[in-house]
N, C-alpha and C positions, 0 to 999 in steps of 0.2 A: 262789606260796606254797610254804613247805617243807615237804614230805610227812614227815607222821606215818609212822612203822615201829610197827605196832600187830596185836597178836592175840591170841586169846583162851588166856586159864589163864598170860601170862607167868611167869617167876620174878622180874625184875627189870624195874621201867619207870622207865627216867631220865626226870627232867624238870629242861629248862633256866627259865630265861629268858622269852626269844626266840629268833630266830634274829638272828644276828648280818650285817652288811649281805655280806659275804663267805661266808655261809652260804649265804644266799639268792640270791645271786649265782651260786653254783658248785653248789644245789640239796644241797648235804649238811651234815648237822649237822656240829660242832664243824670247820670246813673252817678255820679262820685257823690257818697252820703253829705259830703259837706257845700255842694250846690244848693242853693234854696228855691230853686226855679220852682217845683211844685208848693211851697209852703207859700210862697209870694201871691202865687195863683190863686191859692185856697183864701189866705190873708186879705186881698184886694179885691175879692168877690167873685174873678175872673170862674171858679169851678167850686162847688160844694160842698168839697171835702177835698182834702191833702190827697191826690193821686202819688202812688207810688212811680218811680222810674220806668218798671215792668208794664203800666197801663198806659204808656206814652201816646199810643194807636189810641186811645178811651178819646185823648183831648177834640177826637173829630166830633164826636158826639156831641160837643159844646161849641162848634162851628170854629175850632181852632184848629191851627194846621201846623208841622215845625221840620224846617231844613235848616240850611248851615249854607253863609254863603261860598265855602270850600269843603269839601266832600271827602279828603285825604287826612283819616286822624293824626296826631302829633299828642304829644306831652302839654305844648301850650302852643298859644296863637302866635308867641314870637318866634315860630319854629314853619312858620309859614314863607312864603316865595315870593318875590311879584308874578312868577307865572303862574303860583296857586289862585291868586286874585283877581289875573286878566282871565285865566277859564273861569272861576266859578263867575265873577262878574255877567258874563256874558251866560251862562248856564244858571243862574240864577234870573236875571231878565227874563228868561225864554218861560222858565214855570211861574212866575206873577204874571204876564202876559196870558201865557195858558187858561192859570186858577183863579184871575182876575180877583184877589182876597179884599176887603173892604177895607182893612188896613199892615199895612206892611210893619209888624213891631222887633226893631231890632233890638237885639238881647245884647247890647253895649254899645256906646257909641262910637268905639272903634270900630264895627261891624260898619253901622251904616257909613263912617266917615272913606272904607275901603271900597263900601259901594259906589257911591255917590258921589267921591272925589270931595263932598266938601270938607274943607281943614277946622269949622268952627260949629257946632251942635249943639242946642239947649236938648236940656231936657225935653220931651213930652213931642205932640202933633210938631211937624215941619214945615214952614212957610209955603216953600217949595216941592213938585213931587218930584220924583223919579222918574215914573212910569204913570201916564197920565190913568187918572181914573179910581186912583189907589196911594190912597193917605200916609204917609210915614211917620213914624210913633217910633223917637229913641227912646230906648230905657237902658238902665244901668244893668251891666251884666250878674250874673246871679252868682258867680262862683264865690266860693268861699275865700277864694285871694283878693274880691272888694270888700273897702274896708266901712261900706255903710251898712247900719243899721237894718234889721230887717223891716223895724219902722218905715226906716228912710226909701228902701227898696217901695215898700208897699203901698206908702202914698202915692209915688210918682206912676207905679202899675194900676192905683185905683183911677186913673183917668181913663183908662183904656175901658172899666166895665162901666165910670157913669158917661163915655160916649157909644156903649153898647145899648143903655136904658134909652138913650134918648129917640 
């Protein structure tokens, strides 16, 4: 299984997914070269340099933290269950609660729409939380099968480091 990077007072906890079969395979999140997760990171200010997939455990050091709100890899997310979503759902609540993170950033908006039950998602901070105490930040997922720009990607992740500065 792929190891949660998780601790307590985070600023930022991405959450994917799953892991993806090359994830799990190679034991580190976003491991498929054609992911941009770490480039977005580097790009939007979030971390200093392009982290490789194998430094995934590094992003603690920058007060980021990354689970998956389903734990069972697959090939892709539509290869998932409702009962994969009602446990991780509930097993996902239990560690934000735990690691009480300063903002919950979902890595697609069909992540948080599986959490959260809501059907309609803007981009960026969310009206509403989840889990009180702990801010919710969609973002567009990183894989190489979205079809935006890494521009586009990096704008929308640059709000996450200028409500880190503030």
């Amino acid at each position: 299984m792929l190891p949660d990077h998780l601790d307590h007072q985070l600023k930022i906890l991405f959450i994917g997914f799953n892991p993806g079969l090359q994830s799990e395979n190679e034991g580190h999140h976003y491991a498929n070269p054609t992911n941009r997760f770490y480039s977005v990171l580097k790009e939007a200010g979030l971390t200093d340099r392009k982290l490789l997939p194998e430094e995934d455990h590094r992003l603690l050091e920058y007060g980021y933290g990354l689970t998956n709100i389903v734990d069972r890899p697959t090939r892709g997310a539509a290869d998932l269950t409702s009962d994969d979503y009602t446990k991780g759902r509930e097993q996902l609540s239990k560690k934000i609660r735990l690691y009480k993170p300063k903002v919950n950033c979902f890595v697609g908006k069909g992540v948080y729409q599986k959490f959260s039950g809501v059907r309609k998602a803007e981009w960026g901070y969310q009206p509403v939380t989840q889990i009180g105490g702990v801010q919710d930040f969609v973002a567009p997922s990183t894989s190489g099968l979205v079809r935006m720009t890494l521009e586009e990607l990096v704008e929308i992740y640059r709000h996450l480091s200028t409500m880190l500065r503030k």
